[in-house]
N, C-alpha and C positions, 0 to 999 in steps of 0.2 A: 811774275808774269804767268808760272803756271796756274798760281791761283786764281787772277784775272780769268784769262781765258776760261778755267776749266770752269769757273762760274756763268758766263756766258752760256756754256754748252754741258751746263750742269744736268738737261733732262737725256742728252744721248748719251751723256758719260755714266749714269744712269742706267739704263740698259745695258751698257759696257759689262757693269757689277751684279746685276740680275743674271747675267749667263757663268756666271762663277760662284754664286751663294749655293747654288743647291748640288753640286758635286762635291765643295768642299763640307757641306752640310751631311750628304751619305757618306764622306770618308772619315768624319770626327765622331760622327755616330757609330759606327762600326770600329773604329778602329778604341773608342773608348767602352764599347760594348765586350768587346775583346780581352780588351783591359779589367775588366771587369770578373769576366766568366774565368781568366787566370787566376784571380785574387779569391774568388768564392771556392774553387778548384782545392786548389793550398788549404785554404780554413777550414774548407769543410768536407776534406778526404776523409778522414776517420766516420764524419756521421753519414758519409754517403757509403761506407763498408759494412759501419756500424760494427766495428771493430778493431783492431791493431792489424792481427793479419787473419787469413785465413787457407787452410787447407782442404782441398777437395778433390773430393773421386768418384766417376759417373759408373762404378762397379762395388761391390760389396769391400773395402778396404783390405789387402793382404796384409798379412801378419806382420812384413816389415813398414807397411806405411800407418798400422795399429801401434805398433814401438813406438815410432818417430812422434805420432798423436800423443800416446801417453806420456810420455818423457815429456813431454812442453806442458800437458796439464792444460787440457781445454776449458773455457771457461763457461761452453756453451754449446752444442749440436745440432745438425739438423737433417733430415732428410725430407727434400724434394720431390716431386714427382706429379705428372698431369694424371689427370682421368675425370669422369663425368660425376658429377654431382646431382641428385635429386632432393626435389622440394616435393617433400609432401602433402604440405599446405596447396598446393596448388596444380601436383604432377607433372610441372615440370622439369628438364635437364638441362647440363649448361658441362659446356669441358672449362674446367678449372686447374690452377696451377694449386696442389696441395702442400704446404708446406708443416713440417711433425718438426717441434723444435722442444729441445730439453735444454732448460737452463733460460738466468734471465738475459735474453738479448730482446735489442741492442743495447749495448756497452756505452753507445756514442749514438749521437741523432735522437731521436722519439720516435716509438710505435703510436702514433695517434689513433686512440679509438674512442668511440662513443658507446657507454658513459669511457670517464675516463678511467677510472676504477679497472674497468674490462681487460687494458694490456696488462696487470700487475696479479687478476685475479684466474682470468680463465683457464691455464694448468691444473689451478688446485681444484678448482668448479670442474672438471672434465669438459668443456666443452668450446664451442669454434667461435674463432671471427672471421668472419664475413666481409669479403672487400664493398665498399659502401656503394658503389654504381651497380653490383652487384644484387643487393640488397633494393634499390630502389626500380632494378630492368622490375626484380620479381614478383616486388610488392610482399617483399618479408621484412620484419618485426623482431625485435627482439625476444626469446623463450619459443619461436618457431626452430624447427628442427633440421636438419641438414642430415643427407644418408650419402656416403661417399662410402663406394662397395660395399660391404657388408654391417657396417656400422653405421649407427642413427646416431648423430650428438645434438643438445639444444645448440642453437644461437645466442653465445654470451654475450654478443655486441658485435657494431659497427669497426670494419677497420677501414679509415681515414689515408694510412699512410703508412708504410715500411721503410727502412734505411734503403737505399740504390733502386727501387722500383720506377718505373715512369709509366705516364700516363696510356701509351700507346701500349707497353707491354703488358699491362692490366684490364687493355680490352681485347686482346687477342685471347686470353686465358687469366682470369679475376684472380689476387690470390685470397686464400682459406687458411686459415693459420689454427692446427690444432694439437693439443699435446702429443711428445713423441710416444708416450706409452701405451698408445693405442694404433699403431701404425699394423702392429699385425693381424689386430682384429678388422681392420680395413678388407684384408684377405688380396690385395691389390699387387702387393711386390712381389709376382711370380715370377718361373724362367723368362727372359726375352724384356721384361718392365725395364723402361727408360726413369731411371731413377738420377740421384745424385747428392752422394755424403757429404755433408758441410761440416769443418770443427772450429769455432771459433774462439781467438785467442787476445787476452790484454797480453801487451808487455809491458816488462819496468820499463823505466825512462834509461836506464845502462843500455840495453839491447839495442843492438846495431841489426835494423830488419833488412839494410840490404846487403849487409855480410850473410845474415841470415840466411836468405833467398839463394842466395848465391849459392851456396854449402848442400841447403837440400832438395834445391828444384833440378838437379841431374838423380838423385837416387830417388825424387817422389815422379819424378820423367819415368825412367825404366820401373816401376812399380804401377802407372797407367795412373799416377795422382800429379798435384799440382798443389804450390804454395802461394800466396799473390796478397801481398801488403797494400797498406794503403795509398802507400809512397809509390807504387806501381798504377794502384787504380789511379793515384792522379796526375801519373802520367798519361796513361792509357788515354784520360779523358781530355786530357789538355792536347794532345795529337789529333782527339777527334773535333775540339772546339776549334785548333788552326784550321782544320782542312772546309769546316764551315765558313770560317774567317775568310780565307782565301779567296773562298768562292764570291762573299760577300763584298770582300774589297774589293775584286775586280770587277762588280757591278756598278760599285761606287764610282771609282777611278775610269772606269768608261764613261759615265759623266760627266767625271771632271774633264777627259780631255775630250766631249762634246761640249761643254762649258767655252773649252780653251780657244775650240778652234771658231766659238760666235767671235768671242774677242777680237782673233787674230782677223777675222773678215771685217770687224763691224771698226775696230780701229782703222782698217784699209783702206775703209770708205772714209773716214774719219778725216785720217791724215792727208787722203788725196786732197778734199775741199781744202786745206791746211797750206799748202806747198803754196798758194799763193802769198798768206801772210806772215809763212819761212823766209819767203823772199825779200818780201819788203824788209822784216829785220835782221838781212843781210845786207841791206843796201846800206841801210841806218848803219851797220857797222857788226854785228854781231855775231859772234866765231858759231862755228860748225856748233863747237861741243855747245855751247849756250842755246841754241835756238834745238838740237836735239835732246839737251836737259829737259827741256820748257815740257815738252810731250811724253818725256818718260817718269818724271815726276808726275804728272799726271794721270797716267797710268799706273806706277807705285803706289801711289795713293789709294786708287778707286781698286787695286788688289787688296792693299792693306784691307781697308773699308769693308771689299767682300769678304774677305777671311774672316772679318773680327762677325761680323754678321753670319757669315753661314759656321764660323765655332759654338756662335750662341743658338742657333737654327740646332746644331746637331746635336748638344747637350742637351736641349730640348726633347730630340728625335731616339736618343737613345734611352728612354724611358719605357719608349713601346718594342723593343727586342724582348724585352724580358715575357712579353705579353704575347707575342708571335711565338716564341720558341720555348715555352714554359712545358707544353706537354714532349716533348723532343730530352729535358732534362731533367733527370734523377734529382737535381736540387731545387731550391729557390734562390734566383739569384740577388743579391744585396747591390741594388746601385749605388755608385761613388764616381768624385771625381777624379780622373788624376793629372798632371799637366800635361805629358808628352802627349799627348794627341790634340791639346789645345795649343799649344807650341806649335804643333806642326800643320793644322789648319792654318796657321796667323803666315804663316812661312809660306804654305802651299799657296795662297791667294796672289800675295805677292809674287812669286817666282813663276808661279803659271802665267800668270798675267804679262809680267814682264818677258817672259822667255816667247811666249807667240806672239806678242805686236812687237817683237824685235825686226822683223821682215819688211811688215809697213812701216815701222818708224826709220830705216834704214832709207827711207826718200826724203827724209828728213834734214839726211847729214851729207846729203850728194846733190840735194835742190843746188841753183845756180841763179843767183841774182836777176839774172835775164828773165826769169820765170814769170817778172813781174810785167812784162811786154809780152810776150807770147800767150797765142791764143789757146794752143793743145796745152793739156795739165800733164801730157804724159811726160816720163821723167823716165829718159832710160840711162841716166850717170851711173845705175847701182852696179855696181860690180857684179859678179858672178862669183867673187872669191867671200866676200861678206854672205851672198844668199847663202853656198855650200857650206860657211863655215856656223851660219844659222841655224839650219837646216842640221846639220850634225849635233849642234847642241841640245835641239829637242827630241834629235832620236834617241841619242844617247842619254837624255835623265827618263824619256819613257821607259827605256830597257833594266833604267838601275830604280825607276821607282818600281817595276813591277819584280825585280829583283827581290826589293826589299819585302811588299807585301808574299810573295811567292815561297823566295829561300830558296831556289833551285834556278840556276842559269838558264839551261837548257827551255824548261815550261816557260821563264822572260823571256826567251827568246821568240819561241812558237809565238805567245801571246803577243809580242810586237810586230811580227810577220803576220800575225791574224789581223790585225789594225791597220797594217798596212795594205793588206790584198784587199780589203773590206773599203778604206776608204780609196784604194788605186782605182777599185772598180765603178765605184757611184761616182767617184770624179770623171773617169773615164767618161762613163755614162753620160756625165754632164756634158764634157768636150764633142764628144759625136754625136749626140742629139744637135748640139748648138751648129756644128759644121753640116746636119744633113739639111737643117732648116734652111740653112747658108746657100750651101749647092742645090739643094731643089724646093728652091724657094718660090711659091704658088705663086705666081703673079698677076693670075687670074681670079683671084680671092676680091675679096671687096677691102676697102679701106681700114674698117676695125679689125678686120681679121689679123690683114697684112702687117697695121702697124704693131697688134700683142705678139705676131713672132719675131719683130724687126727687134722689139725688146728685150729678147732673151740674150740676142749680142751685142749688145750697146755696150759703148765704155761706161766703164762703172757698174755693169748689170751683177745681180746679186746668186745668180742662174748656178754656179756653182757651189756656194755654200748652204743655198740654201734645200739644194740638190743631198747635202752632206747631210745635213740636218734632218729632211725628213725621211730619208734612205737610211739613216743609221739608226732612228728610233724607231723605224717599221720593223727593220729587220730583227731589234732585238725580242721586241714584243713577239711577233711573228713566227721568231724561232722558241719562243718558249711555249706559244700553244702548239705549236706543231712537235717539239719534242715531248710536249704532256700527252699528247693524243696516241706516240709512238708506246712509251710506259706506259698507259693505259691498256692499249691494244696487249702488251706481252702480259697483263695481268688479267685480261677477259675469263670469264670462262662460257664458252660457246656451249648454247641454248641447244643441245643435242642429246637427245635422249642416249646413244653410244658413250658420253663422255659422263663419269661419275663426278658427282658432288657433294655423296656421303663417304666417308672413308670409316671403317670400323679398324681398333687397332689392339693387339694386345690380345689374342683369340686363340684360347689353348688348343691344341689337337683336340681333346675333347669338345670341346665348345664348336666346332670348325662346323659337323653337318646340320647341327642344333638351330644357328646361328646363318647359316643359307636359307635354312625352309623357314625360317621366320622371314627375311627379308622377302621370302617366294609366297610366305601367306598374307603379308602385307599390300602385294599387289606389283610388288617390284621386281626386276632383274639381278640375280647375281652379276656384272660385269667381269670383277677382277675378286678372284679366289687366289692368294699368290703367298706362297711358303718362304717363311723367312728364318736365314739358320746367322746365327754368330759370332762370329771368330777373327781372326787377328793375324797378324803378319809375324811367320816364326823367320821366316830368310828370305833373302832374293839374293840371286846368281850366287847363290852357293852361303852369302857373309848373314852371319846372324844378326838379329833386328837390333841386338845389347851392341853390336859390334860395330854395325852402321849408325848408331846415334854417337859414339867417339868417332867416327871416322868424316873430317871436313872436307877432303879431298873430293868423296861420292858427292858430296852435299844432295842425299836423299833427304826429301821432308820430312820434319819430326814428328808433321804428323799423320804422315803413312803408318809410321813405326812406331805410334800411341793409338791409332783409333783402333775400336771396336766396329767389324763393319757388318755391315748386315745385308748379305747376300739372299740371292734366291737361283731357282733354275726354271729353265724354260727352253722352247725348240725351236723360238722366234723373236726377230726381233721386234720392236713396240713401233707403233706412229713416233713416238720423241727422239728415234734413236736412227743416228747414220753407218751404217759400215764403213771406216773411212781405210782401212791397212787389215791386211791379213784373210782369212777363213772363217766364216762362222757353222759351228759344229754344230747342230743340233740334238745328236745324243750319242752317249757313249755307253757301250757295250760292258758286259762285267773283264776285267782285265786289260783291257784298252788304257794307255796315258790317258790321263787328265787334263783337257784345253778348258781354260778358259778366256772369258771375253773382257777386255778392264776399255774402262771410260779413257776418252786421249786425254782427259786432263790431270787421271791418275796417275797414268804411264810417264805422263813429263815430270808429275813429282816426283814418281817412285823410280825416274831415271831407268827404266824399264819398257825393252822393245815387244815386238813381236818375237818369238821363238827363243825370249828369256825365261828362265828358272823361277818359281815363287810357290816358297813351304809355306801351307796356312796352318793354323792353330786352330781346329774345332774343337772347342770345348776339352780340350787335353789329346785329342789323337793330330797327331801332323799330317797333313795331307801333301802330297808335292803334284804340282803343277804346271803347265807350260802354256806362258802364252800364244796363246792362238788369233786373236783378233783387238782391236782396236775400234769403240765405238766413239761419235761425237753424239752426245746428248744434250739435247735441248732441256737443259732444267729449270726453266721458266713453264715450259707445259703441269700443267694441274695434274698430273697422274704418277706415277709409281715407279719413279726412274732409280737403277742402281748404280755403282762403281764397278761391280764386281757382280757376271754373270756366267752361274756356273751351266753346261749340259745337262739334259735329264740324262737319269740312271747312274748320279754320282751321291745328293746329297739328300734323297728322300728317306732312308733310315736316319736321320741325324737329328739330334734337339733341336725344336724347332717349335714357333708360331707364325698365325696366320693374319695375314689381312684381307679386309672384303672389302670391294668397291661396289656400292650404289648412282642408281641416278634416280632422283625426287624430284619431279616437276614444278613443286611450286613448298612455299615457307610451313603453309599447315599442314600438307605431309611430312615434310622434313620434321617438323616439329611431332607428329605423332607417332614416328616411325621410331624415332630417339628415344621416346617415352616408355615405346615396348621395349624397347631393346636392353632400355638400360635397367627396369624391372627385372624383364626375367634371367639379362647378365651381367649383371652392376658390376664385376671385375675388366670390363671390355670399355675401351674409350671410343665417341665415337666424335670425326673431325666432320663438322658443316662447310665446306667450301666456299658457300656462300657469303657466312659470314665473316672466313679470311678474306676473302673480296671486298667485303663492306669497310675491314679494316684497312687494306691494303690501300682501296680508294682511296679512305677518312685521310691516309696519311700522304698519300700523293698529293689531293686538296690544298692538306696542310703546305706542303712543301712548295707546291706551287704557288700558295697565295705570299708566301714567304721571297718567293721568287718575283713575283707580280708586284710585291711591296718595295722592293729594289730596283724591278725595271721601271717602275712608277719614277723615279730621280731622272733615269736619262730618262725617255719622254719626258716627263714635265723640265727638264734641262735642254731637250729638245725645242719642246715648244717656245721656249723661254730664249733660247737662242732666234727661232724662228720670227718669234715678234718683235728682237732687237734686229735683227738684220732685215726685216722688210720695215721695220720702222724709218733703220739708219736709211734703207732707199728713198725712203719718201721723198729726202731734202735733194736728190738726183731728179724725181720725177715732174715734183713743183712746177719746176720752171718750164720741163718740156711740155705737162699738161696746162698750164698755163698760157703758154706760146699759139697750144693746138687753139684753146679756146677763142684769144684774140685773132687767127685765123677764118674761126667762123665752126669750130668743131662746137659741138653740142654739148651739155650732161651726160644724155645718155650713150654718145658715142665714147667719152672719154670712160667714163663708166663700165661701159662692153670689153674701151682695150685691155683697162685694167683686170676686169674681171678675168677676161680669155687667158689673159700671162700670168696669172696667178693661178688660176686651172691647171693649164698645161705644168708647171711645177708642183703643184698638190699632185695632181697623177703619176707625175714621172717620178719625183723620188718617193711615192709610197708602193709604186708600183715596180721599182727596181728592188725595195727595200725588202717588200715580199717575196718576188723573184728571187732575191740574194737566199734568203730563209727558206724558201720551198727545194731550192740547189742543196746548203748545206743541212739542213734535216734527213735529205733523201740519203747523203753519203752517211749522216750518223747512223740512220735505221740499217743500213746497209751493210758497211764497215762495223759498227758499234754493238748496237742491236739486235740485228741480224733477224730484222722483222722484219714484212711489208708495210710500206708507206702508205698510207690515209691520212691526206693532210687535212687540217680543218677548214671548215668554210667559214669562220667568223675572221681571219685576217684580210679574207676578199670580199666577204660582204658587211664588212664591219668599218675595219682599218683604213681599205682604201678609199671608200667614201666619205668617213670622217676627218680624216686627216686632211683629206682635197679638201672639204669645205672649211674646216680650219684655215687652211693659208688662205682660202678665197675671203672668207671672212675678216682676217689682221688685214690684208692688200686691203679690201674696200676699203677696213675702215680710214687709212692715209689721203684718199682722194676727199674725204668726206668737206675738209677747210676748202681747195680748191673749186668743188662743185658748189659752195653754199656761200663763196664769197666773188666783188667784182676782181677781176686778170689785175688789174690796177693795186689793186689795198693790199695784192698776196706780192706785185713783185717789190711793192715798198716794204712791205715788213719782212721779205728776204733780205732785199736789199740793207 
């Protein structure tokens, strides 16, 4: 019998399964994409380290983490380090990541370069490679030369590729790979140079690396180094690929249950036409449970259907993650397939399917024989104990499927109360819009008018779901331009000749007035001349920093009590900086306590108030100190913000270097101002702002189209719902526009009502849906952010006129049979 029927009504059962293919389609594709990025993770930790393990230290190695090196017998070295590179081919400069490496690495992965020869030969040739985007901004060539400080090397070749690099880290600073034995003729790693020692190590296959780990990452901790295996990196990376995951399944899964809830509507309509011919074969004889199988296998079915469809949709679709998200990862990922996510599309189709026309099909098992003499279809048998106990079943697998994707209670929970406010309110929306038409209903309108809003509360009307439907896919689009616009804005840097956009770094005392009058003969402003001194955490409130990294009880951060910080002084606070607790000193006297000023986000690691104790380490003399103030700092501003802000008159005898800040009006100054600079100080780096800008963009872009690519499912799931629930209305409207015509209504009137009620729905729920998104962006910029809001203009002059004509468009095209055929031919082929 179900089969019968459901062939009969095989083109609406039809639509049923189109609002479930493309949710379960984003959730098999992500969640086997997933699957995937685990399994490359595992295989290919060792070539993404390009080693076994590794030990490193961002200071000159001490003697006991030189021990700890030697003893293991490294198999390879390196040191790190930025600064400007010059092409003399061409005069220009560029800040690059320099990397000095002794020994053949990598161990594990390929140094890809062109020729290929080039990774195996250029140590013993003396000379560099060249990262290849690099190579092709500058239009160099291989046997062209490279001057990185004080040294000129040729160009032995193209570099293609290094072990753990990615695409995005390589255009913020290219890497240059040159032998270590030339690193001091660079002349580059003075007092103050941001460096970093690398020793890399094979192990035998006996070596247990996370006993290892375990043994010397508390004595290379207190020595200011660090040990980190592979088996570490691929955890590290597999915590960051969940939390991409997360985000991505819960794009999916939104969706799905816009998917669910076309169903649960488009069944609704379904089964009400239905309750008549429940009836009849209840007369005929046939039990509750029989005439409620008839419609639940049918729905089983068209879940099944959609699952096996949108599993095959998303095996498809997971093809193109690797291709969205390839500069985002250090490896290349290898697609596979594997069951549990096609198991669990074939599952999700079904059990979604079924669990949301549980509600409508519940009219199914409470119809009453009589049904089949009575004029009203309405059917009020259903209990209140089956809706509630409905109704709990779907909250309840919401809460444990986002359980599952999430891993945290708490975040399923939020997420199910976000679902809930979100659809409470566009329903909402829906019910009071329809009650105000009700209550102040124009009666003074003309006939077309009157009858497209008598439409919106008719039995049967579609006014709520379809309210759901385009209010839920506005608002998700909606909220992702408006929170790209809010990230954008905190990464601006404002067209202001006051605010710098050349940063010089790394500028000896000597170099310091050298290095002003050049910027001053250039035609520019010195801005920010700002002295920066080095040192370290020796105590707080009295306990030594060796004493506080045993001690769990404080739980001060470990890495208060490892960094190197890099103070300065001054007698003012900056535009980025709030005074939020305490005094600010602006200078101290010879013999006077020592105040200074700590960021409030230091203070809460360093478990440290106003008017607590802290000995610093300058360069071997102890300093002691007392806090005096508490800043909040906006470190999203583009300028020169510290942790730690000492008074003048405490630390201008002390080692130290400098940095300048420029402002360059436009690329070809910036570009020739670099050019002198780094001529006549090739040991000085210098940072274009600009171009972190460009990158910062490139990567927002990225992320966002990443994100666009996702919301792309629910809209097109929206839409998709949209055209099965004004479809499913059609078979409600027939009759009544039918009726109107043999009355003596027109084409173009029945054409007008339609139009008008399908208007009025494309407005309201794209215009609730932005509303909803313009509300919750404001509280992220707010709360989150902690920017000003500018919202975009493309969701109101884009979103809402598309999407209204959208529904106006699916509505028409329904009347199009009734308008082009006689009242007669439409009510026999209903009939």
């Amino acid at each position: 019998m179900a089969w019968r029927d459901g062939k009969a009504s095989s083109s609406r059962l039809l639509l049923f399964m189109a609002s479930i293919i493309l949710g379960i389609a984003a959730v098999v594709s992500i969640q086997l994409f997933s699957e995937n990025l685990k399994e490359n993770i595992k295989i290919q930790s060792k070539a993404m380290m390009g080693a076994d393990f590794v030990i490193d230290s961002r200071q000159d190695p001490t003697p006991k983490v030189k021990a700890i090196v030697d003893s293991l017998v490294p198999s390879a070295s390196e040191v790190n380090f930025s600064s400007m590179a010059l092409f003399p081919k061409n005069g220009e400069s560029k800040l690059i990541k320099v990397r000095a490496i002794e020994g053949r690495f990598p161990f594990y992965g390929t140094l890809e370069t062109e020729p290929v020869t080039a990774a195996a030969t250029y140590q013993e040739l003396g000379g560099a490679l060249v990262d290849a985007t690099l190579m092709l901004q500058y239009n160099l060539n291989k046997g062209d030369s490279i001057k990185i400080g004080k040294l000129s090397l040729p160009i032995i070749g193209t570099l293609n590729s290094i072990p753990g690099s990615t695409a995005i880290s390589a255009s913020v600073a290219p890497t240059v790979l040159i032998p270590y034995r030339f690193v001091n003729k660079t002349e580059l790693l003075q007092f103050g140079s941001r460096k970093e020692y690398q020793f890399f190590f094979t192990a035998p296959s006996t070596m247990n690396l996370e006993q290892l780990s375990k043994k010397l990452n508390p004595i290379l901790k207190s020595e200011n180094a660090d040990i980190d295996t592979h088996i570490n990196e691929s955890k590290r990376l597999g915590r960051r690929s969940e939390n991409v995951g997360k985000f991505l399944n819960l794009a999916a899964f939104i969706a799905l249950l816009l998917g669910s809830i076309g169903i649960a509507s488009s069944v609704h309509i379904y089964i009400k036409e239905k309750l008549r011919h429940v009836a009849v074969l209840k007369c005929l004889g046939a039990s509750r449970k029989q005439s409620f199988s008839i419609f639940l296998i049918q729905i089983a079915f068209i879940g099944l259907l959609g699952g096996i469809l949108g599993t095959l949709l998303g095996i498809g679709l997971q093809q193109a993650f690797p291709l969205l998200l390839q500069e985002f990862l250090p490896f290349d990922v290898e697609i596979f397939i594997t069951p549990q996510p096609i198991i669990m599309g074939i599952l999700l189709g079904v059990l979604m399917s079924v669990l949301f026309a549980l509600l409508p099909l519940l009219g199914t098992w409470y119809v009453s024989p009589l049904e089949v003499l009575r004029v009203s279809q309405q059917n009020d048998g259903k209990p209140r104990k089956a809706r509630i106990v409905t109704l709990a079943a779907i909250i309840i697998f919401i809460y444990l499927f986002s359980y599952w994707l999430l891993n945290d209670w708490l975040f399923a929970f939020a997420f199910v109360i976000g679902v809930a406010i979100t659809f409470s309110i566009l329903a909402g929306s829906a019910v009071l819009f329809m009650r105000a038409v009700k209550k102040y209903f124009p009666e003074n309108w003309g006939f077309t008018a009157r009858q497209s809003l008598l439409n919106l509360y008719r039995p049967n009307n579609q006014t709520m779901v379809l309210i759901l439907a385009i209010g839920l896919g506005t608002f998700l689009i909606s909220t992702l331009y408006f929170t790209k616009d809010i990230l954008l804005a905190k990464t601006a840097l404002e067209k202001n000749e006051n605010n710098p956009n050349i940063i010089l770094l790394d500028v000896q005392p000597s170099q310091r007035d050298e290095v002003a009058n050049a910027i001053v003969d250039n035609g520019f402003k010195v801005l920010d001349n700002i002295s920066l001194i080095t040192m370290r955490i020796h105590s707080i409130k009295g306990k030594l920093a060796n004493d506080l990294r045993k001690d769990s009880i404080l739980k001060v951060d470990k890495w208060v009590l490892n960094h190197e910080f890099r103070t300065t002084f001054r007698d003012s606070l900056i535009a980025s900086e709030e005074l939020v607790k305490g005094e600010w000193v602006p200078e101290i006297k010879a013999g006077e306590p020592i105040v200074v000023s700590l960021s409030e986000d230091l203070a809460e690691r360093a478990k440290v108030d106003v008017g607590d104790n802290i000995v610093f380490n300058v360069q071997g003399v102890l300093m002691e100190t007392t806090v005096g103030s508490l800043r909040k700092v906006d470190w999203a501003k583009m300028q020169m913000n510290f942790t730690v802000v000492f008074p003048k008159g405490v630390l201008e005898n002390a080692p130290q270097f400098h940095v300048l800040a420029t402002h360059v009006p436009d690329n070809e100054s910036a570009a020739l101002l670099q050019r002198n600079l780094v001529k006549a100080f090739p040991t000085i780096s210098v940072i274009d702002l600009r171009q972190m800008y460009t990158v910062v963009e490139s990567i927002l872009d990225k992320i966002s189209w990443v994100i666009n690519f996702m919301a792309f499912f629910s809209i097109l799931t929206g839409i998709i719902v949209l055209i099965g629930s004004v479809r499913t209305s059609k078979y409600q409207r027939i009759k009544e526009s039918v009726l109107l015509r043999t009355m003596g209504a027109k084409s173009n009137q029945i054409l007008k009502i339609t139009a008008l009620e399908y208007l009025y729905l494309g407005l309201l729920g794209s215009f609730i849906g932005i509303l909803l998104s313009f509300i919750g962006s404001q509280i992220l910029a707010t709360v989150l952010f902690k920017e000003p809001f500018v919202p975009s203009a493309i969701p109101f002059l884009v979103f809402l006129p598309g999407i209204t004509a959208l529904v106006l468009l699916i509505g028409l095209s329904n009347i199009r049979s009734v308008l082009s055929s006689p009242p007669l031919e439409v009510l026999r082929k209903e009939g």
